[in-house]
C-alpha positions as CSV (number, residue, x, y, z in Angstrom):
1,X,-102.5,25.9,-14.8
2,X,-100.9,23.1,-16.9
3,X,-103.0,20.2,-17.9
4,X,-100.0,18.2,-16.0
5,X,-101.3,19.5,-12.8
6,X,-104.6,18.2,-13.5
7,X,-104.3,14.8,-14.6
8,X,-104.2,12.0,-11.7
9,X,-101.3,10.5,-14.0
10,X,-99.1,12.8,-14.0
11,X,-96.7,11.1,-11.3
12,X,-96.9,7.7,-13.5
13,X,-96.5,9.7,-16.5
14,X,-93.3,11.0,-15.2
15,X,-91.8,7.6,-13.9
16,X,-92.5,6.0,-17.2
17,X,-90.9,8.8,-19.9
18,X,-87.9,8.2,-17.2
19,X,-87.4,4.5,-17.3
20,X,-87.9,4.7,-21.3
21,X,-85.4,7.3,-21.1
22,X,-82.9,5.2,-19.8
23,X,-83.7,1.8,-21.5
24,X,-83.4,4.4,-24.7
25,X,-80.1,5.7,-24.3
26,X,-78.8,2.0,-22.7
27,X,-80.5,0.2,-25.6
28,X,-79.2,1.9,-28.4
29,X,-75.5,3.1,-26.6
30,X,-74.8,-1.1,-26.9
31,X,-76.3,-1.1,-31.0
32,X,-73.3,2.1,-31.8
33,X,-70.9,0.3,-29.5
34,X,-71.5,-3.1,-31.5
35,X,-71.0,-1.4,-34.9
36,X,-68.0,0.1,-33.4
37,X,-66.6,-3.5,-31.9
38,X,-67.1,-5.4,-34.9
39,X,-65.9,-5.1,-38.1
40,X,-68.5,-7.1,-40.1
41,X,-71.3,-4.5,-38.9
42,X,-69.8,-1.7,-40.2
43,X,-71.4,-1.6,-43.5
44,X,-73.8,1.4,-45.5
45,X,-77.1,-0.1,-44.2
46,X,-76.0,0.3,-40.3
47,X,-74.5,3.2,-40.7
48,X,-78.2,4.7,-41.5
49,X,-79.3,2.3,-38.6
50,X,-76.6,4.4,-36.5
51,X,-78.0,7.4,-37.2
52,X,-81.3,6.3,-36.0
53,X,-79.6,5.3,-32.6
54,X,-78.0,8.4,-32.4
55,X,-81.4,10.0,-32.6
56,X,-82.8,7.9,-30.3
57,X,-80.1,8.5,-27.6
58,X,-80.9,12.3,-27.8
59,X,-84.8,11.4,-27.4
60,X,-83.8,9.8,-24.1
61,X,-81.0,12.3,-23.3
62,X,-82.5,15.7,-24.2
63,X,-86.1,14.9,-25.4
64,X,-87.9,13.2,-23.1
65,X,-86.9,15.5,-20.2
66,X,-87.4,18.3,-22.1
67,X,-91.0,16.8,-22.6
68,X,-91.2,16.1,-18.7
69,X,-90.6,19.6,-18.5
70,X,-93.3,21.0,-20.4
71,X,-96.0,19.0,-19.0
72,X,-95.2,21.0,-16.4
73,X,-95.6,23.9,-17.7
74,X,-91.8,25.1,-17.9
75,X,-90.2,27.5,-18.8
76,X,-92.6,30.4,-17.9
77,X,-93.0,33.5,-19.7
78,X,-89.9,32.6,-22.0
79,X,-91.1,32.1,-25.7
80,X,-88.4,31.3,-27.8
81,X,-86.5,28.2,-24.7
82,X,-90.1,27.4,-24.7
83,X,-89.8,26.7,-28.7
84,X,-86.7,25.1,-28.0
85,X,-87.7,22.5,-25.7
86,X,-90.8,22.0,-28.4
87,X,-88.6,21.7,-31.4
88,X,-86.2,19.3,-30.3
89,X,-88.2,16.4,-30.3
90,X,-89.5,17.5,-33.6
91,X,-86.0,17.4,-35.4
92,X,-84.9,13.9,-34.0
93,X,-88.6,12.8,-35.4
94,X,-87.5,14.1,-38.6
95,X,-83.4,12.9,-38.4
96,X,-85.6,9.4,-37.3
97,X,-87.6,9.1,-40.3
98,X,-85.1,10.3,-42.5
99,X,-82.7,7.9,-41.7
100,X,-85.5,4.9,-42.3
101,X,-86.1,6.8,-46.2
102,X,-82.2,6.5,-47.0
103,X,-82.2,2.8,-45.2
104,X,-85.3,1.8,-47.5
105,X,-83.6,3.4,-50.3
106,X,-79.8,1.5,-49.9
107,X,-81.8,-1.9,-49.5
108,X,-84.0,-0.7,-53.3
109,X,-80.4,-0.9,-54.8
110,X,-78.6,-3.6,-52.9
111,X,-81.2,-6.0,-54.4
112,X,-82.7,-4.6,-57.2
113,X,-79.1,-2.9,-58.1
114,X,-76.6,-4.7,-57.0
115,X,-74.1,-4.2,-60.1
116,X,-74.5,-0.8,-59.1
117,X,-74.6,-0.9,-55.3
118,X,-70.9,0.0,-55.2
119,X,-71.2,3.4,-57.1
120,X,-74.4,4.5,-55.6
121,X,-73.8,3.4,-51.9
122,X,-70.1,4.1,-51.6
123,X,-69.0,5.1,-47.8
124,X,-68.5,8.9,-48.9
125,X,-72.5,9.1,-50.6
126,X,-73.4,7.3,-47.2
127,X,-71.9,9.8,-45.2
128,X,-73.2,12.7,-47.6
129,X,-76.5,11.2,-47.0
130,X,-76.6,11.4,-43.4
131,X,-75.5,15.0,-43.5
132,X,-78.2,15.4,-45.6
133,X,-80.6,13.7,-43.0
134,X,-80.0,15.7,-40.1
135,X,-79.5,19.4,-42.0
136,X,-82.9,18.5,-43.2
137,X,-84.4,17.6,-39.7
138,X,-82.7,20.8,-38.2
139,X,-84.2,22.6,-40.7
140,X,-87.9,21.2,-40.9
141,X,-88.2,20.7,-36.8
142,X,-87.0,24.6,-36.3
143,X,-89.8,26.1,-38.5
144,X,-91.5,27.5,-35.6
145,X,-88.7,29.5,-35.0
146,X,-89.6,31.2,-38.2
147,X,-92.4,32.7,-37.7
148,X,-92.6,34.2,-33.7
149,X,-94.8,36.7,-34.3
150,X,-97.2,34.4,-34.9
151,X,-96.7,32.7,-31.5
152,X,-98.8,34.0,-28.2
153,X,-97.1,37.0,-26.8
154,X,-99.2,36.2,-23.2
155,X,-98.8,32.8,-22.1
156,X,-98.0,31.4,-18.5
157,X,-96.8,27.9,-19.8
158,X,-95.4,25.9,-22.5
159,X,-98.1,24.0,-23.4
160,X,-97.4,22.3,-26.8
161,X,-100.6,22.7,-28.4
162,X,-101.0,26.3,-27.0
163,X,-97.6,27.7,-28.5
164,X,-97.3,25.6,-31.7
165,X,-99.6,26.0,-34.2
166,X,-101.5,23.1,-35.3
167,X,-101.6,23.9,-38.6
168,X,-97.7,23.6,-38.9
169,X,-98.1,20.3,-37.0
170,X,-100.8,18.6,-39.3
171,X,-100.1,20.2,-42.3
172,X,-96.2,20.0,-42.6
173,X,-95.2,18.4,-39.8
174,X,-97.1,14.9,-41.0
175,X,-98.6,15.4,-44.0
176,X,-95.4,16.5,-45.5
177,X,-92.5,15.4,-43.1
178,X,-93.8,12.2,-42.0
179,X,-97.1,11.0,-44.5
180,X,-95.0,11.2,-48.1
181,X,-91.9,9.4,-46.6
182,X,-93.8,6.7,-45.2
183,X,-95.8,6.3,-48.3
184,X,-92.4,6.2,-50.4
185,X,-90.8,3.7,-47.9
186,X,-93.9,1.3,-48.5
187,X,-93.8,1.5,-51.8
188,X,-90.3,0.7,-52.0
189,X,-90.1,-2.5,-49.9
190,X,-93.1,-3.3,-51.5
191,X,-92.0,-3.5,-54.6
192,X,-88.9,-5.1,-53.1
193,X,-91.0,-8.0,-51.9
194,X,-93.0,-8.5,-55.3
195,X,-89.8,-8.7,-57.1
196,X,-87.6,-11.2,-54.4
197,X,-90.9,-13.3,-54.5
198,X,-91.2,-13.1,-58.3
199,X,-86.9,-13.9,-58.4
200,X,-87.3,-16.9,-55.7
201,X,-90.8,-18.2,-58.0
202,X,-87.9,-18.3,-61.2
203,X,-85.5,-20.0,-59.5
204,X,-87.5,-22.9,-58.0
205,X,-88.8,-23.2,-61.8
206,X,-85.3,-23.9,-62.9
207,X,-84.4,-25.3,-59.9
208,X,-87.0,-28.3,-61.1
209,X,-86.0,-28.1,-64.6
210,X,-82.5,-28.8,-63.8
211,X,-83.6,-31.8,-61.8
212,X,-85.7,-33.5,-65.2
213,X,-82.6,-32.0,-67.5
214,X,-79.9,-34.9,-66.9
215,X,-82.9,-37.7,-67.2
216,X,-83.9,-36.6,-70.9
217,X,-80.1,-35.4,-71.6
218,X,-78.6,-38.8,-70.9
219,X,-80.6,-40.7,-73.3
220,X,-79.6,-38.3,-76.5
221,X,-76.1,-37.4,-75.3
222,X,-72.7,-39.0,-75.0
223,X,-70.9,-39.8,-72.2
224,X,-67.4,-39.2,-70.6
225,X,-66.3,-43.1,-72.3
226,X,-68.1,-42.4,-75.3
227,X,-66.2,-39.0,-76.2
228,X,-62.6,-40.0,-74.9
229,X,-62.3,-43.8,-75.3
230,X,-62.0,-44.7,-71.1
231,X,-63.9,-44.6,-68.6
232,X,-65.3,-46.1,-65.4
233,X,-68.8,-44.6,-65.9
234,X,-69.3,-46.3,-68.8
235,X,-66.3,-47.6,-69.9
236,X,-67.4,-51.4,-71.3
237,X,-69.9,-49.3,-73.5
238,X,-67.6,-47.2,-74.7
239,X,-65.2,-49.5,-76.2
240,X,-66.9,-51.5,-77.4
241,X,-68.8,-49.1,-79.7
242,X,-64.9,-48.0,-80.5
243,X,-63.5,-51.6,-81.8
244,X,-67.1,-51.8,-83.5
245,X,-66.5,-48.9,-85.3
246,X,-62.7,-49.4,-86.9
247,X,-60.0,-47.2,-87.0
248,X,-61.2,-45.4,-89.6
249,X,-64.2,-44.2,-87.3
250,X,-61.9,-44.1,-84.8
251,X,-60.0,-41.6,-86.6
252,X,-62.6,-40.0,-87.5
253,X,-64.2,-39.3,-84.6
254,X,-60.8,-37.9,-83.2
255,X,-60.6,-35.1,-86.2
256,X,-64.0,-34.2,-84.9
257,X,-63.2,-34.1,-81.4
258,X,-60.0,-32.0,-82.6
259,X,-62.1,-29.5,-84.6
260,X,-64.6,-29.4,-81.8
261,X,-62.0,-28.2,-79.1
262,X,-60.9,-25.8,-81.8
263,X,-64.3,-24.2,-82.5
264,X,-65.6,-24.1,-78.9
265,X,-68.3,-26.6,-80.2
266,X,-70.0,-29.6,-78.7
267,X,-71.1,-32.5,-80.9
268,X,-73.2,-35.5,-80.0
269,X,-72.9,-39.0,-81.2
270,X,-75.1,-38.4,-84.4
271,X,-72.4,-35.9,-85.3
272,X,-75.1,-32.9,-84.8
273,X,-74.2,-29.8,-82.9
274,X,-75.4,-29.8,-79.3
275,X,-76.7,-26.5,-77.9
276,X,-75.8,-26.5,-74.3
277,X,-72.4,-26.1,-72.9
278,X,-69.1,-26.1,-74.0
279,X,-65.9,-28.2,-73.5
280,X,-63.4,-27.3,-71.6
281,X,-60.2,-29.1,-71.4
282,X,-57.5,-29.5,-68.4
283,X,-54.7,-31.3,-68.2
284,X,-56.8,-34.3,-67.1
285,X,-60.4,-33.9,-67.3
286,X,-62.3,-32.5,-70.3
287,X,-65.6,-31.1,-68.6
288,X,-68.3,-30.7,-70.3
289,X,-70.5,-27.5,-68.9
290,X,-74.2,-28.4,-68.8
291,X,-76.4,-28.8,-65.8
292,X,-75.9,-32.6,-64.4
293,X,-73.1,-33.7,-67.1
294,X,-69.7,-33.8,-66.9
295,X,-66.9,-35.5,-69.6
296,X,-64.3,-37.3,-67.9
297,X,-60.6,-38.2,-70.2
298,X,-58.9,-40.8,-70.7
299,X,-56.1,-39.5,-68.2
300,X,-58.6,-39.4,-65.5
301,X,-58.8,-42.0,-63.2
302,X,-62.1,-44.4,-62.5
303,X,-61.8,-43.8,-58.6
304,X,-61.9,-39.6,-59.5
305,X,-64.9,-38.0,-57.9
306,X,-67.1,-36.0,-59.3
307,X,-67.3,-32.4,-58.9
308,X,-70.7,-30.9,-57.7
309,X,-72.8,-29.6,-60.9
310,X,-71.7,-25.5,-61.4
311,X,-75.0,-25.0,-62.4
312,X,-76.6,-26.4,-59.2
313,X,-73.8,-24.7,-56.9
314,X,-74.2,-21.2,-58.5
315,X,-77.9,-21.4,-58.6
316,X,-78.1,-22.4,-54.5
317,X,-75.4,-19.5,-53.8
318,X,-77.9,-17.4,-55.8
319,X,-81.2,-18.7,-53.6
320,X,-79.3,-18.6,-50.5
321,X,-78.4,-14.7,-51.5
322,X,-81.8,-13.4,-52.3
323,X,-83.5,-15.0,-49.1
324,X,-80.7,-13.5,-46.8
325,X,-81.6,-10.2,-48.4
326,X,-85.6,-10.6,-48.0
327,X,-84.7,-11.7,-44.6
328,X,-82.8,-8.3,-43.8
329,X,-85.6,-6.1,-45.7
330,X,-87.9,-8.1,-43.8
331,X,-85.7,-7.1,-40.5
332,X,-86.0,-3.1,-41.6
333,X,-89.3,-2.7,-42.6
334,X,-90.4,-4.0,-39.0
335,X,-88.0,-1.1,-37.7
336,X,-90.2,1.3,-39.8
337,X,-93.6,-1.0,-39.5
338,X,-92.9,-0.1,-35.8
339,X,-92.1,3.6,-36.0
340,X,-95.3,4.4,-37.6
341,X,-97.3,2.3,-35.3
342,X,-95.8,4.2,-32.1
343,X,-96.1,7.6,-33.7
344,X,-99.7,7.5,-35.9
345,X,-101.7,8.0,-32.7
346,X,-100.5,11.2,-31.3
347,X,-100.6,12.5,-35.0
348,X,-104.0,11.9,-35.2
349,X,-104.5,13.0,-31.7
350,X,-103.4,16.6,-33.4
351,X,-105.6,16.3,-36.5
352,X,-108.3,15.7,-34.2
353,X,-107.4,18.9,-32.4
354,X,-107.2,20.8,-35.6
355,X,-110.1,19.7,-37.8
356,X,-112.5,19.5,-34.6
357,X,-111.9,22.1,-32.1
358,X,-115.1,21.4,-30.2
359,X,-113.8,17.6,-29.8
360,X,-112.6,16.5,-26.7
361,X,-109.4,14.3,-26.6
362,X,-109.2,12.9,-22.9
363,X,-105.8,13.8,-21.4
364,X,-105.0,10.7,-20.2
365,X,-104.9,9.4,-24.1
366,X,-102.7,11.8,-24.9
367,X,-100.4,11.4,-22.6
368,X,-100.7,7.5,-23.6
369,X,-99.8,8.6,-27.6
370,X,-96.6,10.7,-26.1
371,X,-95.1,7.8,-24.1
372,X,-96.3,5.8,-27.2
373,X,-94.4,7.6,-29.4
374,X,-91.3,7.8,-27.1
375,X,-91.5,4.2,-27.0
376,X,-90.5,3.5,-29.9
377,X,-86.5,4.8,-29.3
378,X,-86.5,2.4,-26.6
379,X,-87.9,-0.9,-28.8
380,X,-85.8,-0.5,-32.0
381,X,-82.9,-2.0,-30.2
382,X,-84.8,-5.2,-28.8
383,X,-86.0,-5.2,-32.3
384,X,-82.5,-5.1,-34.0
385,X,-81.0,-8.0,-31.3
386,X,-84.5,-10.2,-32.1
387,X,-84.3,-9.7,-36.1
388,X,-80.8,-9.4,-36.7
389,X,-78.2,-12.4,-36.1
390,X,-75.2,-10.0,-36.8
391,X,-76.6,-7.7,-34.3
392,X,-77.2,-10.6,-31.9
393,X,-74.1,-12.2,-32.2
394,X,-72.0,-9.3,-31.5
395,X,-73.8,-8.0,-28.4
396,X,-73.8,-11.6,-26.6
397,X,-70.2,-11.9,-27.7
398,X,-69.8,-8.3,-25.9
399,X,-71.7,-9.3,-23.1
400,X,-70.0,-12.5,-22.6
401,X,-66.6,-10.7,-22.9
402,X,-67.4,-8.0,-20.1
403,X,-67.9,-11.1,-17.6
404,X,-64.6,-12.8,-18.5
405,X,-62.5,-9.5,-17.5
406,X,-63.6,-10.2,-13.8
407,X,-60.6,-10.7,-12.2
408,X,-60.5,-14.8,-10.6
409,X,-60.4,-15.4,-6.9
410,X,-56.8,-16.2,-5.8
């Protein structure tokens, strides 16, 4: 008989793979209907994370009963529906960890690429990917198909570990299919990380040396007044260094100027040429581009304000950038951090089975491992609504919307 006969669980067993059944398809039917609803989510990174919902819909449509179904023991005497029940869940694992591999691999070149994002992760390569994804799961979870004759011609049930052969499970089924994917995914948001870490390190270091820049500049460098004759910031200063100086100087010093807005060049008062920045002349202000300094014209009024420091601005856009990316690979390397924690133990449950055949692995662990692994459909959703505002955003904004269309008491 069917081990599901003999375990005491097998009633529990059966209500739980149901309620994650449902919670599965509910869960992830409201991530494909969010992508769908708002524009803003529809982007190369979800559309892998779509796939993966897709995948996990079928787990909870098609998998998990066709799973309730063999533990017990159904279909009898029918080898190759028997194999089909089996190798479902086996090609929406595959489609599922697929998926992840092309999600790690758009987030390598949205951060470590990102002049070449557009090229590589266009919405036609995106789509061509997930093709990809899914012919390849078809094709690795229906291996057993390939060899039947292999398979037990007497069996009463479909037993997974009784019609399968464990050597196509461990060997190429994890070591292959699921161990070298993982691997590649860590290493790729690992190097990720090292890399956002060693970019945010850089840019606090400049961010400081910006800060003690304008203290030492000031002392050697001449001001707004000092270049164009008037000036609130320093105006008494500047003219009087002027009428000190004659016409002559005055003169002078306005061939210079002229020569310097002809060359692109920036000279301070010693008459030396300055290394940082360049003038840039509008019809009233004449800016000149270093971090924390800025030239002010004569035209320009004392009550002007002063613009925010480019340098500063573009440098903050560029913080506030790479932390929202670390924050998103952050977000999708808990999605994967959590498929390989719900799907390691039944894995090892097999190797067990394979390496040690006189082992005993209770039942009741086993069953714990399946509903483990099956699980995990049912939590990437929760996970996507925790870690992601987008995500978040979107489904309260659905959820508030579907109670506003109640029609109002009269």
């Amino acid at each position: 008989m069917p081990y599901g006969y003999q375990s005491i669980f097998k009633g529990l067993y059966i209500a739980t793979e149901l309620i994650i059944a449902v919670l599965a398809i509910m869960g992830n039917f409201l991530v494909c209907l969010a992508v769908n609803r708002n524009k803003k989510l529809r982007t190369v990174t979800n559309y892998f994370l779509v796939s993966l919902a897709v995948a996990d819909i079928l787990v909870g449509l098609v998998a998990i009963p066709c799973a309730v179904l063999t533990d017990l023991g159904q279909p009898h005497h029918d080898l190759p529906l028997c194999l089909v029940l089996l190798s479902i869940l086996m090609v929406l694992t595959q489609s599922s960890i697929l998926s992840l591999l092309a999600v790690a691999a758009e987030r390598y070149v949205a951060i470590l690429l990102p002049f070449q994002y557009q090229r590589v992760m266009s919405p036609r390569n995106a789509w061509l990917a997930l093709l990809v994804t899914w012919g390849l799961g078809v094709i690795f979870g229906s291996v057993p198909f390939m060899d039947l004759k292999r398979q037990p011609g007497d069996f009463n049930y479909c037993i997974f570990t009784c019609v399968v052969d464990m050597s196509y499970i461990v060997y190429f089924n994890f070591f292959c299919c699921l161990l070298v994917p993982l691997v590649a995914m860590f290493v790729i948001y690992g190097h990720i990380f090292l890399t956002v870490r060693s970019q945010l390190r850089r840019i606090a270091v400049g961010r400081r040396t910006a800060e003690h820049t304008p203290a030492t500049g000031s002392r050697s460098s001449v001001t707004g007044t000092e270049d164009t004759g008037g000036s609130s910031a320093g105006g008494s200063a500047g003219t009087g260094a002027d009428m000190g100086a004659g016409k002559g100087t005055g003169h002078r010093s306005k061939q210079i100027r002229s020569r310097c807005k002809a060359e692109g060049r920036v000279f301070n008062r010693d008459g030396e040429e300055s290394s940082f920045g360049s003038l840039i002349e509008t019809d009233k202000t004449v800016v000149f581009q270093k971090p924390g300094f800025r030239m002010v014209s004569a035209a320009s009024t004392s009550s002007a304000p002063v613009d925010p420091r480019p340098a500063e601005s573009n440098q903050a856009r560029s913080n506030a950038r790479t932390r929202h990316e670390l924050r998103k690979a952050i977000s999708l390397f808990m999605v994967l951090f959590l498929f390989t924690m719900c799907w390691m133990p039944i894995h090892l449950i097999n190797c067990i089975l394979l390496f040690c055949p006189r082992c005993e692995v209770p039942m009741t662990l086993t069953l714990a491992a399946i509903l483990l692994s099956h699980t995990n459909s049912a939590l990437n959703p929760i996970l996507y609504a925790y870690r992601m505002r987008s995500f978040r955003h979107t489904l309260i904004g659905m959820w508030k919307g579907m109670w506003s269309f109640r029609p109002k008491r009269q």
